[in-house]
N, C-alpha and C positions, 0 to 999 in steps of 0.2 A: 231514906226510903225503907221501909219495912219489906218484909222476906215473904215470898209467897208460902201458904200453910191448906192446909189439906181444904178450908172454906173455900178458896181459890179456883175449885173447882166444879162445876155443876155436870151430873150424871143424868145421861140420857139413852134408856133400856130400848133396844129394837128388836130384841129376841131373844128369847129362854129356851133351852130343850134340854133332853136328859141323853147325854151319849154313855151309858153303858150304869158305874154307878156315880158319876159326877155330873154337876150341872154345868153347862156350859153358858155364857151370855153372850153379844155383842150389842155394841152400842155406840155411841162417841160421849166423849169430855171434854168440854171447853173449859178454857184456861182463861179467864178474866183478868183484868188488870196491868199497873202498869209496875207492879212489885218486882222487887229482883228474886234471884236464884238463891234458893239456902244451900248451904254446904250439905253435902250427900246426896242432894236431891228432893225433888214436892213432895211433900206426904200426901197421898191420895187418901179420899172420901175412906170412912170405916166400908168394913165388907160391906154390911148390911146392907149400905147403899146400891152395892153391886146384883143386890139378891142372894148373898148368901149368910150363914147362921155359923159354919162353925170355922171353915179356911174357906181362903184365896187363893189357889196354888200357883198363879201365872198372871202375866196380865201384858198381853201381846199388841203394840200398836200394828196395824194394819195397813193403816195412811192416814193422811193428814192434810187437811184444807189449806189451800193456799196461802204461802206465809213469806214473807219475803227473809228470813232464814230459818232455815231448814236444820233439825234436830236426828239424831241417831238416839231412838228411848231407848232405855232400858229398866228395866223391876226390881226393884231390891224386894225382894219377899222378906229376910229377915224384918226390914224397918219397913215395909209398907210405906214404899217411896218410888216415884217416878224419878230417873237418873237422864238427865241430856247431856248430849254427848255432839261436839261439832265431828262434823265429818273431814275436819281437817285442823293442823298443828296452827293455835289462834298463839301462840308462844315464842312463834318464833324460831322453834325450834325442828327442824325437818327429821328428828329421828321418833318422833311422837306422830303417830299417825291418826287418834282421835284425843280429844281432850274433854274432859268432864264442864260442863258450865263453870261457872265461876259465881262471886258473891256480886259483883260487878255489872253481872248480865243480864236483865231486862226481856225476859221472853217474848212479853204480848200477849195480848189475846190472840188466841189459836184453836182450834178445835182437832182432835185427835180421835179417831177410828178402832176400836179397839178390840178383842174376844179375848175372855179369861172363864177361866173353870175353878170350879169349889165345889162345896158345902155349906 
């Protein structure tokens, strides 16, 4: 099975506004397909996609459509990547209290709630 890649995901704007000198957005992104996990995490859509031209400084999940498992996101800003994260030790191991997906794991289609701010 091939790896999900930043195509994976389809971006959808529900509001723009300008809080001070950043733009802020919110929207959701669904996650199509039935591809696995790449190591580090999904690269998400270039900015541009987001509405912005020069950075991305954040990118905040907010909630998350009903999914029968349930993800802890996180942003990697350096690589412009979505990071899941279980909200519990899938290892086996009881002193790890979240764990990064894996290559193994199979998201789904999901849709994800989101607000990030740029330029």
């Amino acid at each position: 099975m091939a790896a999900l890649t930043s195509a994976s995901w389809t971006v959808t704007i529900s509001r723009r506004d300008i809080e001070g000198k950043r733009k802020k957005v919110t929207g959701s992104v669904v996650l199509a397909g039935t591809d696995t996990y790449p190591t580090g995490g999904i690269p998400l859509p270039a900015k541009e996609q987001f509405g912005f031209k020069r950075n991305m400084d954040n990118f905040i999940v907010v909630g998350q459509a009903g999914a029968t498992t349930q993800y802890q996101w996180m942003y990697d800003r350096t690589n412009h990547k979505l990071q899941a994260f279980f909200g519990h030790d899938t290892a086996g191991v009881t002193t790890l209290p979240n764990d990064e997906a894996d290559v193994a794991e199979v998201p789904g289609a999901r849709t994800l709630f989101f607000e990030t701010s740029g330029w």
